[in-house]
C-alpha positions as CSV (number, residue, x, y, z in Angstrom):
1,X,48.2,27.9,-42.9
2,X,47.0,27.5,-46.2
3,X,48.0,23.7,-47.7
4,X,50.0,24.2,-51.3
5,X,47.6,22.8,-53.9
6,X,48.6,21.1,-57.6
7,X,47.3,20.0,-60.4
8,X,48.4,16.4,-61.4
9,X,47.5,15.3,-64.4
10,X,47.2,11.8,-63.9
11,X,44.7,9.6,-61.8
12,X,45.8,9.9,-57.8
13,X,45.2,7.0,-55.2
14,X,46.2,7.2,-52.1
15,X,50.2,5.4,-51.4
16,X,54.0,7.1,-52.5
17,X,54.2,8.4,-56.5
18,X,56.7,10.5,-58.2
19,X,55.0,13.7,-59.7
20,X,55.5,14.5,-63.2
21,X,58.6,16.5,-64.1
22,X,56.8,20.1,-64.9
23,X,55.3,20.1,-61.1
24,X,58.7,18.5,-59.1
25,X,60.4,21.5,-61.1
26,X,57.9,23.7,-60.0
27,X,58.2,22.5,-56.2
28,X,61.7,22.0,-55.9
29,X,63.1,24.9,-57.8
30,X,60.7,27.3,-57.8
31,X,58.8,27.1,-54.0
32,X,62.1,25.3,-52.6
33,X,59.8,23.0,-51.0
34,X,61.5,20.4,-48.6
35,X,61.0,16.4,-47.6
36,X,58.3,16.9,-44.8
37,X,56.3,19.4,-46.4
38,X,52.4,19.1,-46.6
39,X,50.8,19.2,-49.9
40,X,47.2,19.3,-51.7
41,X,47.1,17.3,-55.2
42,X,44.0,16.8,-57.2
43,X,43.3,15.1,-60.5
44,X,40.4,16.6,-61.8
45,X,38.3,13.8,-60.7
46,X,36.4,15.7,-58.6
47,X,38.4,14.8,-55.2
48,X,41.5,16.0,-53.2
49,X,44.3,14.4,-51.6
50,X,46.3,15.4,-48.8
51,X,49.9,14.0,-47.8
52,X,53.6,15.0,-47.5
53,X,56.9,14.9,-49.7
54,X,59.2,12.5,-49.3
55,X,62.1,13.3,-51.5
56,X,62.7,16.7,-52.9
57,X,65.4,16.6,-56.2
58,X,66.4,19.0,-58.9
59,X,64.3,17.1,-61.0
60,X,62.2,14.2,-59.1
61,X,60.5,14.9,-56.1
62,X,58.4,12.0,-54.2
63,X,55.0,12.2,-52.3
64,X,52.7,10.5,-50.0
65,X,49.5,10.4,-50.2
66,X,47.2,9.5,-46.9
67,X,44.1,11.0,-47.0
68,X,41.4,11.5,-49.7
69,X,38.8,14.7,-49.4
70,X,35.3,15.4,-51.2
71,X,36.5,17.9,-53.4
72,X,34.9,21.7,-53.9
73,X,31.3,20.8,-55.5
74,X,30.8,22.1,-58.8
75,X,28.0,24.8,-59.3
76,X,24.4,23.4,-60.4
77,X,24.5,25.6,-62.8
78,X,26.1,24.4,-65.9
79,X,27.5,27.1,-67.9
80,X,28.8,27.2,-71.2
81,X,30.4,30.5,-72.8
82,X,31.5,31.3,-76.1
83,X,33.9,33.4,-76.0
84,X,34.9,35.8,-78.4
85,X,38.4,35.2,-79.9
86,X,40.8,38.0,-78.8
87,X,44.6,39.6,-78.6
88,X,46.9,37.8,-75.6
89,X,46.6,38.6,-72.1
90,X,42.7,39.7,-72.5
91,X,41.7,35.9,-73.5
92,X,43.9,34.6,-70.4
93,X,42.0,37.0,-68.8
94,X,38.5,35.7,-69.4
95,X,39.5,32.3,-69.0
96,X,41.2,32.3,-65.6
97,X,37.9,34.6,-64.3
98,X,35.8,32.1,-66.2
99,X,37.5,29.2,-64.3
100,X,37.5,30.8,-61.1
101,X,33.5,32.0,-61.6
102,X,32.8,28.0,-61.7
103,X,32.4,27.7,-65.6
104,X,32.3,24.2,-67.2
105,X,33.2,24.6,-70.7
106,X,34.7,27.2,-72.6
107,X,34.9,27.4,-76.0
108,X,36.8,30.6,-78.1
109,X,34.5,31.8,-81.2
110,X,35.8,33.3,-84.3
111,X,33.6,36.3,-85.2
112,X,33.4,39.2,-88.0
113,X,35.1,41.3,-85.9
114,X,38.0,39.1,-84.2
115,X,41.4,39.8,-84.9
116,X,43.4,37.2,-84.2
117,X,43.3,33.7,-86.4
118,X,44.5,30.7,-85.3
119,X,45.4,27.9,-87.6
120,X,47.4,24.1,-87.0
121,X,49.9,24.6,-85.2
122,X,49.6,28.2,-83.6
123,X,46.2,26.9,-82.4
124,X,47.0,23.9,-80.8
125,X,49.7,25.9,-78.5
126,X,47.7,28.2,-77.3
127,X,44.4,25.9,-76.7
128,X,47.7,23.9,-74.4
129,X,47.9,27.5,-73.2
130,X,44.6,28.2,-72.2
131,X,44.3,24.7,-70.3
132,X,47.5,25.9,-68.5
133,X,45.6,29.5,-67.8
134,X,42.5,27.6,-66.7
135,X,44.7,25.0,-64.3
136,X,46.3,27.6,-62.6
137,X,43.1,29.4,-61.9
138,X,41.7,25.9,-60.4
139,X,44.8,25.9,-58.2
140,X,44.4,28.8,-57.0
141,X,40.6,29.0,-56.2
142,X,40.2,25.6,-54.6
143,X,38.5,24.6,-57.9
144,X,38.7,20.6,-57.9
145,X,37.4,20.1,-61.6
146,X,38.8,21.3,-65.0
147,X,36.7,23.5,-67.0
148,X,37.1,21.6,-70.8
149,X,38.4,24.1,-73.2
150,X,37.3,23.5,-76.7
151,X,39.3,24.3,-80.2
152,X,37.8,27.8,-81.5
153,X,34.7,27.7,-83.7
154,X,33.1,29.4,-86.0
155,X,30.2,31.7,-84.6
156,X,28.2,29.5,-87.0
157,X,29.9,26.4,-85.7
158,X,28.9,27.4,-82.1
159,X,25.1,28.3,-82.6
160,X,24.5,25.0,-84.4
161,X,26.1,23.1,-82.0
162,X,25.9,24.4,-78.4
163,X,22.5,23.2,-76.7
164,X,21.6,24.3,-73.1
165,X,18.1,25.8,-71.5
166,X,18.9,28.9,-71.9
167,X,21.1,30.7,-74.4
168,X,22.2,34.2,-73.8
169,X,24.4,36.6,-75.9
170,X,25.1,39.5,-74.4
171,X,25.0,42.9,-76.8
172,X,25.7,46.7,-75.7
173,X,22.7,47.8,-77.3
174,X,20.2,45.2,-76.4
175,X,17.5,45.2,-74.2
176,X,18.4,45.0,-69.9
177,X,19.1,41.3,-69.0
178,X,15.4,40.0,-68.2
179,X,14.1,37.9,-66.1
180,X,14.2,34.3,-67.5
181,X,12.7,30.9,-65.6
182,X,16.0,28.8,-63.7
183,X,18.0,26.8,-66.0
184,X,19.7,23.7,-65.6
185,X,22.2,24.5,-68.4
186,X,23.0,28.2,-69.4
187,X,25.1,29.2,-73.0
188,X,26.8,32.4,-72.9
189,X,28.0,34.3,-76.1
190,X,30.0,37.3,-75.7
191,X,32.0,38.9,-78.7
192,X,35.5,40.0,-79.2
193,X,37.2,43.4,-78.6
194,X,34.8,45.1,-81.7
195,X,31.6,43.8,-80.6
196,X,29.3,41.0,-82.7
197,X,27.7,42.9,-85.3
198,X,24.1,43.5,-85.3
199,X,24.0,40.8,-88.2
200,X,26.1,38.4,-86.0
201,X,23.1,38.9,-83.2
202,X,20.0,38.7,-85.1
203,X,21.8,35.5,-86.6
204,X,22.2,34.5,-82.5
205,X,18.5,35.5,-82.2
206,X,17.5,33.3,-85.2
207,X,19.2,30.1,-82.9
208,X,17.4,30.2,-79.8
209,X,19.4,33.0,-77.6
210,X,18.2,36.3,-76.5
211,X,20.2,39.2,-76.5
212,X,20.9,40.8,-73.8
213,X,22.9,43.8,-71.7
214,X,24.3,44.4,-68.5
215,X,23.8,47.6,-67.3
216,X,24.2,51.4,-69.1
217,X,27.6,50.8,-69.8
218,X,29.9,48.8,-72.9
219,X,32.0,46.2,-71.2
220,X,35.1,45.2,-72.4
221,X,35.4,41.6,-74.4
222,X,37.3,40.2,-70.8
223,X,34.9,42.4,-68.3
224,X,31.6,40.8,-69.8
225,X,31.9,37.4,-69.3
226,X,33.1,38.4,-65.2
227,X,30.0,40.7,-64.9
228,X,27.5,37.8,-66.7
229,X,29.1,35.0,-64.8
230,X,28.5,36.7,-61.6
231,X,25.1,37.5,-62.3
232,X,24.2,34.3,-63.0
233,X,25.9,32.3,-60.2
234,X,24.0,34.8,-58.4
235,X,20.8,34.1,-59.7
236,X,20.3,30.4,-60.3
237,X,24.3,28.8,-59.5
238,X,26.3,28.6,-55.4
239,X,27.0,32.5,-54.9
């Protein structure tokens, strides 16, 4: 039987702690979870710790921790991807998929073609959002690290800044995905629901990346990075 596995975030050790309010909630109210029930916690640290509740309340519950396990490795293949900035449930989309495809950083562009604009406030919630998205995805596929979610950029921003071995951005009209020597550190740019324009590549061209396409047919903004993920955790990462 499968062990239920949260987040906490807050370094674990080993010994009795009171969880945070969000996850007793969570236990209590939602699962109905009971004093003598086994759980999974991890901290992002990279390792997982196994124990047992001790007090279940409307609002507190109370777990012990007795045993620490290596955690799921992370993939040798670093990956960053830029995703384009789009509407709702397809950006959740891309970033759970992201998460559960082993990604280490994510970082939301803002493109010609994007039609959604953050700004202040609105954009702090939903990078909180995201994180939330991205946590839930970790819980789910025995993830034991975070990927780190980064406030939206510029596509400017992002070229000038990202560095990696190879730097990839993927365009309907390109050229088949080639064959490229194994990198330690991959960047991935994929635009938003319209596309990147053919400016917006040749300006990704000019910074290092090659464009690139996956297969005869145009992949939706939240299919692409699932199809180029794959690929490359195929190619050079733990599939």
């Amino acid at each position: 039987m499968r062990l239920s596995r949260f987040f906490i975030d807050a370094p674990l050790a080993l010994g009795e702690h009171d969880l945070p309010e969000a996850q007793a909630h969570y236990i209590g109210r939602v699962l109905r979870m009971a004093a003598g029930d086994a759980v999974q916690l991890f901290d992002g640290s990279g390792q997982e710790y196994l124990g047992q509740l001790l007090e279940v309340g409307k609002k507190s519950v109370r777990v012990s921790l007795d045993q620490v396990l290596p955690g799921q490795p992370d993939s040798p293949l670093h990956i960053h991807l830029g995703q384009g900035l789009s509407r709702g449930e397809r950006m959740d989309w891309a970033i759970q998929k992201a998460t559960e495809l082993g990604v280490n950083q994510i970082t939301p562009i803002v493109s010609e073609r994007c039609e959604v604009r953050l700004k202040d406030e609105r954009a702090d919630k939903r990078l909180a959002h995201w994180r939330q998205v991205a946590i839930s995805a970790c819980e789910q596929c025995g993830r034991s690290t975070l990927p780190l979610i980064h406030p939206p950029l510029t596509l400017a921003e992002w070229l000038a800044s990202t560095a990696a071995d190879l730097k990839l951005v993927l365009h309907p009209v390109a050229e088949p995905w080639a064959s490229h020597d194994k990198p330690a550190r991959l960047a991935f740019l994929v635009g938003p629901e319209g596309g990147l324009s053919d400016a917006e590549v040749e300006q990704a061209k000019t910074s290092g990346y090659h464009a690139a396409r996956l297969g005869p047919r145009v992949l939706r903004t939240e299919t692409a990075p699932v199809v180029a993920l794959s690929v490359a955790q195929q190619l050079w990462g733990d599939f």
